[in-house]
C-alpha positions in Angstrom: 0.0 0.0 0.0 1.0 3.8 -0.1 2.3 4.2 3.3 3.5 0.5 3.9 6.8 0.8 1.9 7.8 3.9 4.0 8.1 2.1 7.2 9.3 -0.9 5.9 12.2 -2.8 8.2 12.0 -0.1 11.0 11.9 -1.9 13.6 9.2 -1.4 16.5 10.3 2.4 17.1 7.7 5.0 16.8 7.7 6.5 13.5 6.9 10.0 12.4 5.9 10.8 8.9 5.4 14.6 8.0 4.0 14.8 5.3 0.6 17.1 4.5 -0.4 14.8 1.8 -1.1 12.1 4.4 -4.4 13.8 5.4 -5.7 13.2 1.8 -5.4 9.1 2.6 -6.4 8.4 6.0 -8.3 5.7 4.8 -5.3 4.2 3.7 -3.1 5.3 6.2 -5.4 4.4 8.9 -5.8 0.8 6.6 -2.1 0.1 7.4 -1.5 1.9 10.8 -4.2 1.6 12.9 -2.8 3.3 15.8 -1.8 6.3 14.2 -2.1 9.8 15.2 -2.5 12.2 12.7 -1.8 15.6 13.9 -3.0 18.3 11.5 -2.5 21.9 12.2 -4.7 24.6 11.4 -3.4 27.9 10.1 -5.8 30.9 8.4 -5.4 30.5 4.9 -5.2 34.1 4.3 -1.9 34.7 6.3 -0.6 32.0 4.0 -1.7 32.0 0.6 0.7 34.8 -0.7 3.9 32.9 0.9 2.4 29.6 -0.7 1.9 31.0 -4.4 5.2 32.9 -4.4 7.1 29.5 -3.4 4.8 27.6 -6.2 6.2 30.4 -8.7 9.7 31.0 -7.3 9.5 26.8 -8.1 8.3 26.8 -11.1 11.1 29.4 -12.4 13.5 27.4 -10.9 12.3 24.0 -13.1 11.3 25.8 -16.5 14.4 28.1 -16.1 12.1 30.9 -17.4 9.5 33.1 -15.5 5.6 32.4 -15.6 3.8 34.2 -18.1 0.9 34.6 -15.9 1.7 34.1 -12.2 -1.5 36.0 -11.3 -3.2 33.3 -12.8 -1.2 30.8 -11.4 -1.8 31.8 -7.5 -5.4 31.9 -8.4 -5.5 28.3 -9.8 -3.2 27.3 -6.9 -5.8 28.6 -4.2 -8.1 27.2 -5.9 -6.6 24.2 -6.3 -5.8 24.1 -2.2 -9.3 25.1 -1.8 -11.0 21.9 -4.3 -8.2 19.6 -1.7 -9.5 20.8 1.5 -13.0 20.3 0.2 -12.5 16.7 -0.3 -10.6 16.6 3.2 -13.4 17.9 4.7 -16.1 15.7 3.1 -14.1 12.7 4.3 -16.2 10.9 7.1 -12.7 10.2 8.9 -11.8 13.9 9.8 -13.6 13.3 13.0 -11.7 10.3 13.7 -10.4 10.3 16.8 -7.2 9.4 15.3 -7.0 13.0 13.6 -5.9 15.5 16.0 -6.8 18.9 15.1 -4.2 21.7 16.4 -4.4 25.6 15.5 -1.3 26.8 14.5 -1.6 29.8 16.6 -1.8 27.0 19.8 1.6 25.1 18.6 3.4 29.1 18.1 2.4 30.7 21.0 3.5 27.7 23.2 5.4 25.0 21.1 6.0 22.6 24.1 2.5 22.8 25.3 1.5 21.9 22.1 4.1 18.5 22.2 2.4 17.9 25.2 -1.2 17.7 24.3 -0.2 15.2 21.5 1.9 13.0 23.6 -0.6 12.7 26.0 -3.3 11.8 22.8 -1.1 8.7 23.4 -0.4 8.6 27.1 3.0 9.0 26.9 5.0 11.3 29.5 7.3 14.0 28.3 10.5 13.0 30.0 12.4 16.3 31.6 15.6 15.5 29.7 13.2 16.0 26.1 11.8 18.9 27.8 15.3 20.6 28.3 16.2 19.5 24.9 13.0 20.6 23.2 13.6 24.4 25.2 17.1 24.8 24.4 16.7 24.0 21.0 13.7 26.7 20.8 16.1 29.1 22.6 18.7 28.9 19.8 18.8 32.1 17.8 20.0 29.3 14.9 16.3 27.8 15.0 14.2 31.2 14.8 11.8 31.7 12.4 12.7 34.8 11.9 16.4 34.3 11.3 17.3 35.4 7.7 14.9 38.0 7.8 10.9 38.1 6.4 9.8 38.5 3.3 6.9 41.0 2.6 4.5 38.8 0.4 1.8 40.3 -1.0 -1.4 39.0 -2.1 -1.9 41.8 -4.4 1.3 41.8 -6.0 -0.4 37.8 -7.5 -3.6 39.3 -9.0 -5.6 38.6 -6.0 -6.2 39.9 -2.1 -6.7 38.2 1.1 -10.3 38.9 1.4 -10.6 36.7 -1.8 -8.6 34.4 -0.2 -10.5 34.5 3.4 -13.6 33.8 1.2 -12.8 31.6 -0.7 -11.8 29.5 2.4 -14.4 30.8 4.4 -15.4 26.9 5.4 -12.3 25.4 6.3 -11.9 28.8 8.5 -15.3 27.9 10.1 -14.8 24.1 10.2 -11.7 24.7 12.2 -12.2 27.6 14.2 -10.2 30.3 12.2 -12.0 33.4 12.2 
C-alpha cells in the first residue's frame, strides 16, 4: 500500500511521517496503521496564501528556467486548487476520527512545548524532563528562529488577488476549524 513501503524494516520504534499529503489518505493510512495519530495543524489561509503562491512560482522558475507568463493566474489556480483539496478533506467521514488531532497553528506558536504535550498525552506517553530541556534549548537557539534570515513581505496583491478573496474563498475550512 502507499504508506507501507515507507516504514518498511524499522523496527518497533515510533515513526513520524510529516508529510501534509497524508491527510488526503487516512483511509489508507489508517488501513495500514491503525494506531496512528494524525496531527493536522490549522493555520488561516489568508496569512498563508501569498507565501504559498510565491514559493509555487519562485519553483516553477526554478524548473522551467524561465518566468511564468501569468503568475497571477497561477496563484489563483493554486488557491483554488488548495481550496478543491480541503474540500475533499473535509467531506471525508474520517476527519472526526479520533485518530485525527486537530491543532491551530496559533496554539503550537504561542506555546510549542504545550502543544508537544497535548499530543503525547493523545497517546499517554510522559514527556521526559531530559526531552523537555532538549525541546527548550533548541527553541532558545537564535539558529532555530523563524525569523532568522529576515521576512519577506509577500503580498497577495502583488499575484492578482487579495486576502479577502482568499479569506472567502476558504471561508469553510476557517469555520470548520475555528479560524476566524
Amino acid at each position: 500500500t502507499l504508506f507501507r513501503s515507507h516504514q518498511w524494516n524499522t523496527g518497533k520504534s515510533r515513526w513520524v511521517c510529516k508529510s501534509p499529503g497524508a491527510q488526503g489518505f487516512l483511509d489508507a493510512l489508517f488501513e495500514v496503521y491503525p494506531d496512528a495519530l494524525c496531527v493536522w495543524t490549522h493555520r488561516p489561509v489568508g496569512e498563508i496564501m501569498a507565501s504559498l503562491a510565491f514559493l509555487s512560482n519562485h519553483l516553477y522558475e526554478t524548473i522551467q528556467g524561465k518566468p511564468s507568463a501569468d503568475p497571477a493566474a497561477e496563484a489563483r489556480a493554486l488557491a483554488e486548487g488548495v481550496k478543491l483539496g480541503f474540500d475533499l478533506v473535509m467531506a471525508n467521514k474520517l476527519i472526526d476520527d479520533p485518530r485525527v488531532m486537530h491543532l491551530p497553528f496559533k496554539e503550537l506558536s504561542a506555546d510549542p512545548l504545550a502543544a508537544v504535550r497535548k499530543i503525547y498525552d493523545r497517546y499517554g506517553t510522559p514527556v521526559s524532563p531530559e526531552f523537555e530541556a532538549a525541546m527548550r534549548g533548541w527553541l532558545a537557539d537564535p539558529e532555530n528562529a523563524t525569523d532568522r534570515f529576515g521576512r519577506y513581505p509577500y503580498s497577495h496583491e502583488q499575484l492578482g488577488m487579495t486576502r479577502e478573496w482568499v479569506e472567502k474563498l476558504f471561508a469553510d475550512y476557517s469555520k470548520r476549524f475555528g479560524l476566524d
